[in-house]
mmCIF file of the N, C-alpha and C atoms, coordinates in Angstrom:
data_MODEL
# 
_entry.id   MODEL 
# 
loop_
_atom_site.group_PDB 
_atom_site.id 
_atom_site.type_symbol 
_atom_site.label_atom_id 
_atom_site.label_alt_id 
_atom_site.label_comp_id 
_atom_site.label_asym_id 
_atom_site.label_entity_id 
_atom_site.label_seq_id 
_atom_site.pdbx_PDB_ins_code 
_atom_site.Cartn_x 
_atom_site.Cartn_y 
_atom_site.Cartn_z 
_atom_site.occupancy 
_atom_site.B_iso_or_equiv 
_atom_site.pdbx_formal_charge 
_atom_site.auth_seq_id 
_atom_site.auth_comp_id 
_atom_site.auth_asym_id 
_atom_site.auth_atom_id 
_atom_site.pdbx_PDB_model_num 
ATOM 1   N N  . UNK A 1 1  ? 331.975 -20.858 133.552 1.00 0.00 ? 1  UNK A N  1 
ATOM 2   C CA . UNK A 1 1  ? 333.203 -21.139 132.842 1.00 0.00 ? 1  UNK A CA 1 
ATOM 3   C C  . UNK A 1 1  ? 333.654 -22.562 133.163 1.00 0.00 ? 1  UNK A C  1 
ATOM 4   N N  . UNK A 1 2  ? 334.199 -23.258 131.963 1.00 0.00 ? 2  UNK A N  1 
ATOM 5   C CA . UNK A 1 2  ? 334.541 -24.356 132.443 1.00 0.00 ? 2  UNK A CA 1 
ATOM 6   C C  . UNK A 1 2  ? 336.120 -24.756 132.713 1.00 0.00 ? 2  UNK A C  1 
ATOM 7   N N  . UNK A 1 3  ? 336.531 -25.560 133.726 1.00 0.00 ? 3  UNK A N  1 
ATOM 8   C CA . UNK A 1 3  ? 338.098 -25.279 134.604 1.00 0.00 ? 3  UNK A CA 1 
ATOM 9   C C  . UNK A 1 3  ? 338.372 -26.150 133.235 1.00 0.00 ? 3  UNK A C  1 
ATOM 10  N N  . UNK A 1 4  ? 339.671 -25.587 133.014 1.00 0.00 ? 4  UNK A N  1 
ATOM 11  C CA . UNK A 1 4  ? 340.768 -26.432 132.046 1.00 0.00 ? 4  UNK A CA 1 
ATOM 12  C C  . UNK A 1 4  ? 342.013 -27.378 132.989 1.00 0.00 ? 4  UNK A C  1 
ATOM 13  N N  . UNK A 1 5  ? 342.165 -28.537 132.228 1.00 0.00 ? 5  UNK A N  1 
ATOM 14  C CA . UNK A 1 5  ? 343.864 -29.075 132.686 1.00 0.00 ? 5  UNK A CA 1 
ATOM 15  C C  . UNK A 1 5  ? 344.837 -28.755 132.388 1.00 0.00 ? 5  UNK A C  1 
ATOM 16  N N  . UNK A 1 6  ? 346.024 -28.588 132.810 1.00 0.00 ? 6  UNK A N  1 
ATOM 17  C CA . UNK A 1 6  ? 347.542 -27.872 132.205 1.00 0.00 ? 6  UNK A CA 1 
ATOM 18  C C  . UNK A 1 6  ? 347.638 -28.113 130.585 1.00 0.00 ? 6  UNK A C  1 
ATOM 19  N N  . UNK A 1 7  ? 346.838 -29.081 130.285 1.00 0.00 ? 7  UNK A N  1 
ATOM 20  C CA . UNK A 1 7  ? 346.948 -29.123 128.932 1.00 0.00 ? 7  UNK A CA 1 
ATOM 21  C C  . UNK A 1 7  ? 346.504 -28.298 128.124 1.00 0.00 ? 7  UNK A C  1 
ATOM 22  N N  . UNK A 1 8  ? 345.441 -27.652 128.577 1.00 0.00 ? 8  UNK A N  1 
ATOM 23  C CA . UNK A 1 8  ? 344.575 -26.809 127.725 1.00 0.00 ? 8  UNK A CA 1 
ATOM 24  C C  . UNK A 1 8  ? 343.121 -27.330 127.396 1.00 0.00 ? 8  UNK A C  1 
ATOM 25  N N  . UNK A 1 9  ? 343.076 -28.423 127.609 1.00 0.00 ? 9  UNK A N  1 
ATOM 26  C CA . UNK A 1 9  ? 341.883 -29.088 127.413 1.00 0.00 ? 9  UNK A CA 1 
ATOM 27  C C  . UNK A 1 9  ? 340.718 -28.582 128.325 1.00 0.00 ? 9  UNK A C  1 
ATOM 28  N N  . UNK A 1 10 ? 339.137 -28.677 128.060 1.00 0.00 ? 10 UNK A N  1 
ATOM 29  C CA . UNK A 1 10 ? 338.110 -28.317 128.820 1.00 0.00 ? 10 UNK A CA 1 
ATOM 30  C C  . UNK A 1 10 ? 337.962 -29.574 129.748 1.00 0.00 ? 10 UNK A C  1 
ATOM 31  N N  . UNK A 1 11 ? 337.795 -29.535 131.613 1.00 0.00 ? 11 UNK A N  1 
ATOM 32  C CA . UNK A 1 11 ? 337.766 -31.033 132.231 1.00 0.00 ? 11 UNK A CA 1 
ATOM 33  C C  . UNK A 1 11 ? 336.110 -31.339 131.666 1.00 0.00 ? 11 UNK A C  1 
ATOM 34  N N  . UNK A 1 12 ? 336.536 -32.511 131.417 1.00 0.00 ? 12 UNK A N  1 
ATOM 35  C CA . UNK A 1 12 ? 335.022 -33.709 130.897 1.00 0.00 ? 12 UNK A CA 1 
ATOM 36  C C  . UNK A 1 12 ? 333.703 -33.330 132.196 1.00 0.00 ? 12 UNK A C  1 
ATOM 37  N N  . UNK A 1 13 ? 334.333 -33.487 133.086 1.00 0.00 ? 13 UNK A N  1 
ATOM 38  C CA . UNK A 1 13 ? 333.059 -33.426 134.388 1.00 0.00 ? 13 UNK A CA 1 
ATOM 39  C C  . UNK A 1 13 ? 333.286 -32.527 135.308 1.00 0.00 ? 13 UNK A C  1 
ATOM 40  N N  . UNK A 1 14 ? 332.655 -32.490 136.661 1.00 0.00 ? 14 UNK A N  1 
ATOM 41  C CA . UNK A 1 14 ? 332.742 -32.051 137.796 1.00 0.00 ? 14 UNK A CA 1 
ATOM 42  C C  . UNK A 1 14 ? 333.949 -32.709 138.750 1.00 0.00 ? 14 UNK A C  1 
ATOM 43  N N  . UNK A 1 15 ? 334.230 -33.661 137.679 1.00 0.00 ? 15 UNK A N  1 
ATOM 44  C CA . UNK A 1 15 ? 335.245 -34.986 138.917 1.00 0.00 ? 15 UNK A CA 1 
ATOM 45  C C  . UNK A 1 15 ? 336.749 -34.541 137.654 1.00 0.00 ? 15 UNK A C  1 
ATOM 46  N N  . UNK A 1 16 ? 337.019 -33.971 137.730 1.00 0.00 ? 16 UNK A N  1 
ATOM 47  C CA . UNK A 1 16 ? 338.346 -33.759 137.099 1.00 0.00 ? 16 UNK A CA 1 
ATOM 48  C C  . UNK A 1 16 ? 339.669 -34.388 137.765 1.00 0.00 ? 16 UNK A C  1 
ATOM 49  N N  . UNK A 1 17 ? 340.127 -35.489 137.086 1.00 0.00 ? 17 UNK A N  1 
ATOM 50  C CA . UNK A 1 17 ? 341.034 -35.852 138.004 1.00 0.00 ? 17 UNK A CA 1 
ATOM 51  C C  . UNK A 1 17 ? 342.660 -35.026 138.215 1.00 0.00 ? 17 UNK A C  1 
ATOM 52  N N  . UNK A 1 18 ? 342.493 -33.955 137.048 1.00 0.00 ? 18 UNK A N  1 
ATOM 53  C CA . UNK A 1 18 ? 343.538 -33.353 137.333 1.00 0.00 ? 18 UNK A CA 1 
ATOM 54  C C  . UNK A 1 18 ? 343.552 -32.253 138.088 1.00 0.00 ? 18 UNK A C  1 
ATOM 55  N N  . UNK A 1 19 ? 342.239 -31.521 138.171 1.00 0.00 ? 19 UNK A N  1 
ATOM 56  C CA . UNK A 1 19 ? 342.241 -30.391 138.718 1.00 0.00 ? 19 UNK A CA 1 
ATOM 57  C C  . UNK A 1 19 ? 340.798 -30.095 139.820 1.00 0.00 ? 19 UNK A C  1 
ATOM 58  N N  . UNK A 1 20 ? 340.401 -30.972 140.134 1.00 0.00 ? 20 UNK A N  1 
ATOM 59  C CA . UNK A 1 20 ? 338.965 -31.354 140.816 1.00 0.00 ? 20 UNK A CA 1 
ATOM 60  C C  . UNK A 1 20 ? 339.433 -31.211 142.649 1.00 0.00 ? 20 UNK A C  1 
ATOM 61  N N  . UNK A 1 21 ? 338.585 -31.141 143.435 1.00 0.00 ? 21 UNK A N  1 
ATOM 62  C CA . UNK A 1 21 ? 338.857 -30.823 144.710 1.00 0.00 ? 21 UNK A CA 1 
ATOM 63  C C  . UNK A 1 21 ? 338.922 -32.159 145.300 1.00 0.00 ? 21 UNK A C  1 
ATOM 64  N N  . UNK A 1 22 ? 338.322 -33.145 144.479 1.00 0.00 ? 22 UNK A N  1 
ATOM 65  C CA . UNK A 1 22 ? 338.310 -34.899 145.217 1.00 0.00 ? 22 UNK A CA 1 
ATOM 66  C C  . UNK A 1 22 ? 339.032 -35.594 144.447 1.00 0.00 ? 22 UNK A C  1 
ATOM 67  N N  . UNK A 1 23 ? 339.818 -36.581 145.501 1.00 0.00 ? 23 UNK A N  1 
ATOM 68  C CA . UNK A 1 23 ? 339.995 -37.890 144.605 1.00 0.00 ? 23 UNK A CA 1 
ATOM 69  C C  . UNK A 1 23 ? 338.903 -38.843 143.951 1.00 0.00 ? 23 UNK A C  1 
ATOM 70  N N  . UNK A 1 24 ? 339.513 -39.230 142.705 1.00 0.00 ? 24 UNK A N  1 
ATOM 71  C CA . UNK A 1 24 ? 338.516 -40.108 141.953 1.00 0.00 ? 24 UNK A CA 1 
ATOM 72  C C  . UNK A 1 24 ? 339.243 -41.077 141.750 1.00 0.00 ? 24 UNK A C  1 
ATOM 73  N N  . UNK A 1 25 ? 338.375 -42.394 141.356 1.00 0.00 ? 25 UNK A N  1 
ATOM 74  C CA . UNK A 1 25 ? 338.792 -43.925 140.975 1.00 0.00 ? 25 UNK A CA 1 
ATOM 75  C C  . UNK A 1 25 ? 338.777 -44.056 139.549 1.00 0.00 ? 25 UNK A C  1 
ATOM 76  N N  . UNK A 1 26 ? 340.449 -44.269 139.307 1.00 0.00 ? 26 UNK A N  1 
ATOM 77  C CA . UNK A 1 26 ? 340.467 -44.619 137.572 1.00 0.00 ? 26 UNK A CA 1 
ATOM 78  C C  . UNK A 1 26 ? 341.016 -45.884 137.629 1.00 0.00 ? 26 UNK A C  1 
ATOM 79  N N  . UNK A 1 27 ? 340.984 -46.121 136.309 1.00 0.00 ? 27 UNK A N  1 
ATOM 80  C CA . UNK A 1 27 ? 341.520 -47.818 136.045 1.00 0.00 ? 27 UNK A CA 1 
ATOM 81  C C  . UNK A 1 27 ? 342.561 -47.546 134.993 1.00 0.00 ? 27 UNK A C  1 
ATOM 82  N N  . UNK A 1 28 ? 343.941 -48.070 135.583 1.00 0.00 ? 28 UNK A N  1 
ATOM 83  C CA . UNK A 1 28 ? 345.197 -48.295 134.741 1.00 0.00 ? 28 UNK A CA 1 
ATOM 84  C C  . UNK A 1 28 ? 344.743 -49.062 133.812 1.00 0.00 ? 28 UNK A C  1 
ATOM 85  N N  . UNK A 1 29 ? 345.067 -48.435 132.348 1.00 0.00 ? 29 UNK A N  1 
ATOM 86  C CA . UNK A 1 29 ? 345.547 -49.219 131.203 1.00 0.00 ? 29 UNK A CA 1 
ATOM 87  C C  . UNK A 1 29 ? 346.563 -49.198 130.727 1.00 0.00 ? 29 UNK A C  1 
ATOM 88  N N  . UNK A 1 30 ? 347.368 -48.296 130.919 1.00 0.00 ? 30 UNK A N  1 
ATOM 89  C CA . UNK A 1 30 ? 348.715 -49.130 130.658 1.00 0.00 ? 30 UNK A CA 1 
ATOM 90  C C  . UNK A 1 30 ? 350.121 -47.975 130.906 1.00 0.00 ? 30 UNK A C  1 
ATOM 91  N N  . UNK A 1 31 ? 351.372 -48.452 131.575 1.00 0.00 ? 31 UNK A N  1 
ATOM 92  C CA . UNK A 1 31 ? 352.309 -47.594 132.234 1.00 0.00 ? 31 UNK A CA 1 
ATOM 93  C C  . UNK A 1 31 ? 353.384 -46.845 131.085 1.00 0.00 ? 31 UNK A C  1 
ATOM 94  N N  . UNK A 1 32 ? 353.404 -45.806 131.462 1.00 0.00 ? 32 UNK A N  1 
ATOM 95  C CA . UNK A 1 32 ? 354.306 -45.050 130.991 1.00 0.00 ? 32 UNK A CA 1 
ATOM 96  C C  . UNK A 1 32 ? 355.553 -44.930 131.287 1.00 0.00 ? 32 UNK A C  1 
ATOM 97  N N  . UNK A 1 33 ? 356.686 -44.868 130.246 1.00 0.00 ? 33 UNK A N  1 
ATOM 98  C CA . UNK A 1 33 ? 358.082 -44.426 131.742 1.00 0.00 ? 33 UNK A CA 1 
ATOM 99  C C  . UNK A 1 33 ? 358.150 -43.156 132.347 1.00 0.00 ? 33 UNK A C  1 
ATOM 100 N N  . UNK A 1 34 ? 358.836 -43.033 133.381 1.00 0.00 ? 34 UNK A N  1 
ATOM 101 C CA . UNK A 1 34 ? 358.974 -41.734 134.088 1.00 0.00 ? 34 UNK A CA 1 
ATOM 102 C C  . UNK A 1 34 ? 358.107 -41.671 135.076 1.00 0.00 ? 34 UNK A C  1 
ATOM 103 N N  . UNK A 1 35 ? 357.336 -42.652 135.517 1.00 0.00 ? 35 UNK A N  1 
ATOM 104 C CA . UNK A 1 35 ? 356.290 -42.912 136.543 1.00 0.00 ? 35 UNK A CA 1 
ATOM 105 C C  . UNK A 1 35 ? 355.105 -42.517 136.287 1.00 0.00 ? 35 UNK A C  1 
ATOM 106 N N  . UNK A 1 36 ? 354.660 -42.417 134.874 1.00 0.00 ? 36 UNK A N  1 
ATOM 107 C CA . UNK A 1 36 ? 353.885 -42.077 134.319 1.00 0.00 ? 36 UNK A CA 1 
ATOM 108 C C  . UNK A 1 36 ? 352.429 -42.960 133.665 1.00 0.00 ? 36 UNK A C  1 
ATOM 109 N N  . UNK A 1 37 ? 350.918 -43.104 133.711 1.00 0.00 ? 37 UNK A N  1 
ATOM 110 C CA . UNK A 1 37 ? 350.526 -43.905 133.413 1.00 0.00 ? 37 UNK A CA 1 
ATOM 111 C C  . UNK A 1 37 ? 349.024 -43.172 132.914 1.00 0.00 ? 37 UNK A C  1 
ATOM 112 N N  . UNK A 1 38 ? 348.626 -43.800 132.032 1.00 0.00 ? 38 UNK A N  1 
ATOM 113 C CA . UNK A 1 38 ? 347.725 -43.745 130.591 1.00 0.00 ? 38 UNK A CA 1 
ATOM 114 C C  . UNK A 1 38 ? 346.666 -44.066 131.411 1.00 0.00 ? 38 UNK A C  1 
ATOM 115 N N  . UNK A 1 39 ? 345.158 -43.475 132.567 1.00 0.00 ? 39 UNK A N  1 
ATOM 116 C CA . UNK A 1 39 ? 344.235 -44.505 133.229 1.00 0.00 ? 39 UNK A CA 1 
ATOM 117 C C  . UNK A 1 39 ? 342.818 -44.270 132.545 1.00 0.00 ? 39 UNK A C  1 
ATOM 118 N N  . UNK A 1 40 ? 341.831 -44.593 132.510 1.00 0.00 ? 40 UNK A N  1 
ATOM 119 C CA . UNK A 1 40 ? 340.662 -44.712 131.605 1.00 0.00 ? 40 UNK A CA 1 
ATOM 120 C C  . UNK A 1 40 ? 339.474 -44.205 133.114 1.00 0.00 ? 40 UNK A C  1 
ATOM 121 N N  . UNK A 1 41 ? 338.970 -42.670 132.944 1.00 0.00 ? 41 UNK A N  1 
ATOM 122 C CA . UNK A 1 41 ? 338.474 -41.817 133.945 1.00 0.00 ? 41 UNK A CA 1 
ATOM 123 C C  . UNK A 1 41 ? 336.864 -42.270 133.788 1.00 0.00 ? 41 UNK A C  1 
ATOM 124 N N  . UNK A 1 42 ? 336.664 -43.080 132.916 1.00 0.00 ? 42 UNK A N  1 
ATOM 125 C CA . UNK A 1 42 ? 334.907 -43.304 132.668 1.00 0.00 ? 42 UNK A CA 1 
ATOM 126 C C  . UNK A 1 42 ? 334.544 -42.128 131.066 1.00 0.00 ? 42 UNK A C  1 
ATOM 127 N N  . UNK A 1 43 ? 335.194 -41.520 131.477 1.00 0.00 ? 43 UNK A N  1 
ATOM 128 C CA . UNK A 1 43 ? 334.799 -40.170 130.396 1.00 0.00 ? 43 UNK A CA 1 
ATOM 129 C C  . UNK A 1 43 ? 335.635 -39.853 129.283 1.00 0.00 ? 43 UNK A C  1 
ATOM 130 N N  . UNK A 1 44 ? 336.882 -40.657 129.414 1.00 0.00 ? 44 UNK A N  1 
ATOM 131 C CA . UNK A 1 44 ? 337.901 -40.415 128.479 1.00 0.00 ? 44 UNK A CA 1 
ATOM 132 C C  . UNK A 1 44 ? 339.268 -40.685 129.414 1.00 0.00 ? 44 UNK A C  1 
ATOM 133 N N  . UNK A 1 45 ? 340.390 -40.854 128.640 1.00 0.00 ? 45 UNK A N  1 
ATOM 134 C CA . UNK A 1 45 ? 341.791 -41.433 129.320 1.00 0.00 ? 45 UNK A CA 1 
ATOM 135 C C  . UNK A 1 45 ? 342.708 -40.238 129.332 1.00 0.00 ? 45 UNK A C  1 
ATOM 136 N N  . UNK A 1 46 ? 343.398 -40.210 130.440 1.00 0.00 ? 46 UNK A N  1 
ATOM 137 C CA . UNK A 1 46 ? 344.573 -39.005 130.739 1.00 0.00 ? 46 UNK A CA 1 
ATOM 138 C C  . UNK A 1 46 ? 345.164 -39.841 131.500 1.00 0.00 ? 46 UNK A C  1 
ATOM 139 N N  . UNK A 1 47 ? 346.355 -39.238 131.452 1.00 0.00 ? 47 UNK A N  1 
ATOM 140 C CA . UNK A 1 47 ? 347.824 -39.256 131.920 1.00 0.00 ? 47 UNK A CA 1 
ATOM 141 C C  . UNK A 1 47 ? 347.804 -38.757 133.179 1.00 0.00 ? 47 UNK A C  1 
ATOM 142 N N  . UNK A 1 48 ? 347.963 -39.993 134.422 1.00 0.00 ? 48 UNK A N  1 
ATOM 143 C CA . UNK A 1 48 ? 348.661 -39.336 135.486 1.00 0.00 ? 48 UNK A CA 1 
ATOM 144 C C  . UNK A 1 48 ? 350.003 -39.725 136.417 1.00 0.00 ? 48 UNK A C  1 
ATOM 145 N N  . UNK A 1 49 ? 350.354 -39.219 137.127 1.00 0.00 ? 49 UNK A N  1 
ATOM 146 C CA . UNK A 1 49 ? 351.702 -39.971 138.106 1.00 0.00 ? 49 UNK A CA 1 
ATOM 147 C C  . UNK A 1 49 ? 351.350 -40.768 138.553 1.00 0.00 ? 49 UNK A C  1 
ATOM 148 N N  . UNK A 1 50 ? 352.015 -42.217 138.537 1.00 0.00 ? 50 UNK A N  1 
ATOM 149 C CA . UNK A 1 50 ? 352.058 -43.118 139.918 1.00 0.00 ? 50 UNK A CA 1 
ATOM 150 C C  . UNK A 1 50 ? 352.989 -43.389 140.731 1.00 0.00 ? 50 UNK A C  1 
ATOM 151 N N  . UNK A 1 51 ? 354.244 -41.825 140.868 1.00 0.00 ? 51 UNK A N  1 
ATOM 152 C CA . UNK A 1 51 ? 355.379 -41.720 141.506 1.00 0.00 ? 51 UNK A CA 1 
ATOM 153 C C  . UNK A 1 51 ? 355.414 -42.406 142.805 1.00 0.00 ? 51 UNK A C  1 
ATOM 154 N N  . UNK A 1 52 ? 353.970 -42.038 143.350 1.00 0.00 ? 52 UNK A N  1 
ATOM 155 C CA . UNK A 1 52 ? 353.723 -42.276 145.325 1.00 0.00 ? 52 UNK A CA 1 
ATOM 156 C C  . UNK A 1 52 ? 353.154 -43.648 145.193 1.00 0.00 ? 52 UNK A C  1 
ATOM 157 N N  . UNK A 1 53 ? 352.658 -44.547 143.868 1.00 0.00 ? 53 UNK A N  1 
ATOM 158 C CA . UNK A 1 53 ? 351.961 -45.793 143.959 1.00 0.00 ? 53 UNK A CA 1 
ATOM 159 C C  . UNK A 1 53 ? 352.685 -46.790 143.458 1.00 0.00 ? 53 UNK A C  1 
ATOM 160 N N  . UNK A 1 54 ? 352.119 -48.182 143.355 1.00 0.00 ? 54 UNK A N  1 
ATOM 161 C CA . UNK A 1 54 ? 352.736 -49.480 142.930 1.00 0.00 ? 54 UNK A CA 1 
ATOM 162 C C  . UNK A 1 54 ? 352.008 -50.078 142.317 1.00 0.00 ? 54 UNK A C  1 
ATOM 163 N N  . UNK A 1 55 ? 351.501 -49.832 141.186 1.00 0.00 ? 55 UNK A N  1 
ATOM 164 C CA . UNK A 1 55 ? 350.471 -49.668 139.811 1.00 0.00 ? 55 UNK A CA 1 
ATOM 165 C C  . UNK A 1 55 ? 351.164 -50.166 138.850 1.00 0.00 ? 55 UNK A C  1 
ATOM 166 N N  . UNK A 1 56 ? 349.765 -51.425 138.214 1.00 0.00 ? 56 UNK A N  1 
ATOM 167 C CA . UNK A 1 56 ? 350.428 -52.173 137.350 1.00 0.00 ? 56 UNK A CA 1 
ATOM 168 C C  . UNK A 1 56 ? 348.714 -51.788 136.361 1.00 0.00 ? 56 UNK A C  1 
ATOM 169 N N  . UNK A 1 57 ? 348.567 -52.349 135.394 1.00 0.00 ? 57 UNK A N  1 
ATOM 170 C CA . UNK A 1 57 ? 347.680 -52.123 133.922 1.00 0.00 ? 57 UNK A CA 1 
ATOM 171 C C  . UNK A 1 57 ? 346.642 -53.054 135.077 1.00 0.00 ? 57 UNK A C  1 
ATOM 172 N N  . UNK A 1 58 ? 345.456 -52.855 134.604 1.00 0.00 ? 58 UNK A N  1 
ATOM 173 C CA . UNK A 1 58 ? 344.068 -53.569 135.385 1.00 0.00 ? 58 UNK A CA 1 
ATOM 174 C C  . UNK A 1 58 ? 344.001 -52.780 136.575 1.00 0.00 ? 58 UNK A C  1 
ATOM 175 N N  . UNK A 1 59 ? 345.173 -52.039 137.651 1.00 0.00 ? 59 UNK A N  1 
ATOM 176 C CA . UNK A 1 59 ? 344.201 -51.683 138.655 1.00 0.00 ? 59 UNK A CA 1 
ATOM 177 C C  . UNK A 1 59 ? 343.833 -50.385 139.192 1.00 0.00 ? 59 UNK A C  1 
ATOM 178 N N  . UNK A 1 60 ? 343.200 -50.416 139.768 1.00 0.00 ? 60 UNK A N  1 
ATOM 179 C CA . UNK A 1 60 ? 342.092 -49.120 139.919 1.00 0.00 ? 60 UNK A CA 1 
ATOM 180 C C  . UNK A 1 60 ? 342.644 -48.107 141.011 1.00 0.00 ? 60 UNK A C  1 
ATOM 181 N N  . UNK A 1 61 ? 343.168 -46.880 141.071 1.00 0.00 ? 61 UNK A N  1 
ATOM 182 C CA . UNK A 1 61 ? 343.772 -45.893 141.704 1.00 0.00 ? 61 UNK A CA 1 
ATOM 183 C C  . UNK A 1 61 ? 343.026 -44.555 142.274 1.00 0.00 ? 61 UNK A C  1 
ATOM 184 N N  . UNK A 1 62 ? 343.128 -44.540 142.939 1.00 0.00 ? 62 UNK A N  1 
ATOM 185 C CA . UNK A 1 62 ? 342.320 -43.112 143.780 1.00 0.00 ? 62 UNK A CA 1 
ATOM 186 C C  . UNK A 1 62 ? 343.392 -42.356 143.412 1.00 0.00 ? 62 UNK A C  1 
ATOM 187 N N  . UNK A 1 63 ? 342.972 -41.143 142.095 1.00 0.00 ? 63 UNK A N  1 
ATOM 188 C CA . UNK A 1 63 ? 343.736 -40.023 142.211 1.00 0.00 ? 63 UNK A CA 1 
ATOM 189 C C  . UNK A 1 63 ? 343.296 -38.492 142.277 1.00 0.00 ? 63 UNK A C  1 
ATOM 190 N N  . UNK A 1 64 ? 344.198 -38.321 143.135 1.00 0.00 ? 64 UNK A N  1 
ATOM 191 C CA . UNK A 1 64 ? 343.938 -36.503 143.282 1.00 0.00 ? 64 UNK A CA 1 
ATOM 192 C C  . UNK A 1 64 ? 344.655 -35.712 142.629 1.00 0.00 ? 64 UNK A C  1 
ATOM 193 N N  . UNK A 1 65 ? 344.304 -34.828 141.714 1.00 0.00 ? 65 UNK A N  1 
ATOM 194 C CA . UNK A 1 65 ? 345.255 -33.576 141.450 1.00 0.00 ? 65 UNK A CA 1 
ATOM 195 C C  . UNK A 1 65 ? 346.271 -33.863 140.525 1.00 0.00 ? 65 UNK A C  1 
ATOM 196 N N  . UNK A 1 66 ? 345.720 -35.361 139.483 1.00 0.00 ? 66 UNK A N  1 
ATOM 197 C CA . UNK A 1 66 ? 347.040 -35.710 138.671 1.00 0.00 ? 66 UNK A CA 1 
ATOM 198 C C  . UNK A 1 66 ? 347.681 -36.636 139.221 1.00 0.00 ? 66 UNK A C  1 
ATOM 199 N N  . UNK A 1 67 ? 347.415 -37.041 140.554 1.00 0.00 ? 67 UNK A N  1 
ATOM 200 C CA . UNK A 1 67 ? 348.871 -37.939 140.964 1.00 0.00 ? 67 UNK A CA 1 
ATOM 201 C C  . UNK A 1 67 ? 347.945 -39.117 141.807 1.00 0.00 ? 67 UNK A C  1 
ATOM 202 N N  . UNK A 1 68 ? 348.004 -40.003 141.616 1.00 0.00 ? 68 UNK A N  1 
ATOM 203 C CA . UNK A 1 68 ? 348.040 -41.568 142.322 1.00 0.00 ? 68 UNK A CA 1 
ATOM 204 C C  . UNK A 1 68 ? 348.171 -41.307 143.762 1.00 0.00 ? 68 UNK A C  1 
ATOM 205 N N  . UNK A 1 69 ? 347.495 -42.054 144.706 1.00 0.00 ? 69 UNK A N  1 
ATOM 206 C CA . UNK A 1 69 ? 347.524 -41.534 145.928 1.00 0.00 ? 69 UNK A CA 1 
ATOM 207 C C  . UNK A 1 69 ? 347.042 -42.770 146.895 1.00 0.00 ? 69 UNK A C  1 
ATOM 208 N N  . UNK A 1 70 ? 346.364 -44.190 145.664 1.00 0.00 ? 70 UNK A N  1 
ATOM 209 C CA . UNK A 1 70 ? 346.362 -45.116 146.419 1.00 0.00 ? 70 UNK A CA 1 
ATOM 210 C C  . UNK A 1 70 ? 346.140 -46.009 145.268 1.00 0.00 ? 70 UNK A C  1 
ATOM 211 N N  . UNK A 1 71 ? 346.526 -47.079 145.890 1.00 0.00 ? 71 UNK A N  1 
ATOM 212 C CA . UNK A 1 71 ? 345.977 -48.331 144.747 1.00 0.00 ? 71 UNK A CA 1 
ATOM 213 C C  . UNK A 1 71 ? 344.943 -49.670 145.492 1.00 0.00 ? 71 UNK A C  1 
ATOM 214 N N  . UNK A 1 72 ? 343.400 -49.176 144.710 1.00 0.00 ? 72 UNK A N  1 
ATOM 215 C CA . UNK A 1 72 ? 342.182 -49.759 145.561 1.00 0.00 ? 72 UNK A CA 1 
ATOM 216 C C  . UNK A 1 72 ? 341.702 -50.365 145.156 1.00 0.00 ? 72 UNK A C  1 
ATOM 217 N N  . UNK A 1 73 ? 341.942 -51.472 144.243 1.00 0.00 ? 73 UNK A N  1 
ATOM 218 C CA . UNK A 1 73 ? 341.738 -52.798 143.624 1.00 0.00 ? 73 UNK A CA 1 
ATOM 219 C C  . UNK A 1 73 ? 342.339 -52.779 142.692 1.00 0.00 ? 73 UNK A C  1 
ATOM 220 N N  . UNK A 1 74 ? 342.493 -54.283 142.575 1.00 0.00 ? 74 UNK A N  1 
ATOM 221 C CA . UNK A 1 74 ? 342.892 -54.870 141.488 1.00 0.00 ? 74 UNK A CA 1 
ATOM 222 C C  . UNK A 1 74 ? 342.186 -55.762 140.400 1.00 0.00 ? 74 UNK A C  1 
# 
């Protein structure tokens, strides 16, 4: 069976950044309000928090579980 995101959607890979057991490296393309941001996963773009980060468009975020958790280049 394949794990879904709160959205309903089927996750693209094994590296699900919303619902996957690891953090993965996405690249901001561009911020949302509400601490919210649009990042490009290699496989397709989703929406995650950068409530806990300081994320601007170009840089690259380790996220777990939906949410931003570091910001690891720029």
């Amino acid at each position: 069976m394949t794990p879904e995101q709160p959205s309903g959607q089927a996750c693209a890979s094994h590296q699900c950044i919303t619902c996957g057991d690891v953090a993965v490296e996405v690249r901001v393309v561009r911020l949302l309000p509400d601490e919210l941001a649009v990042v490009d996963t290699g496989a397709g773009q989703e929406q995650v928090s950068v409530a806990l980060v300081s994320a601007a468009a170009g840089d690259t975020l380790l996220v777990h579980a939906g949410e931003a958790i570091a910001v690891v280049g720029k």
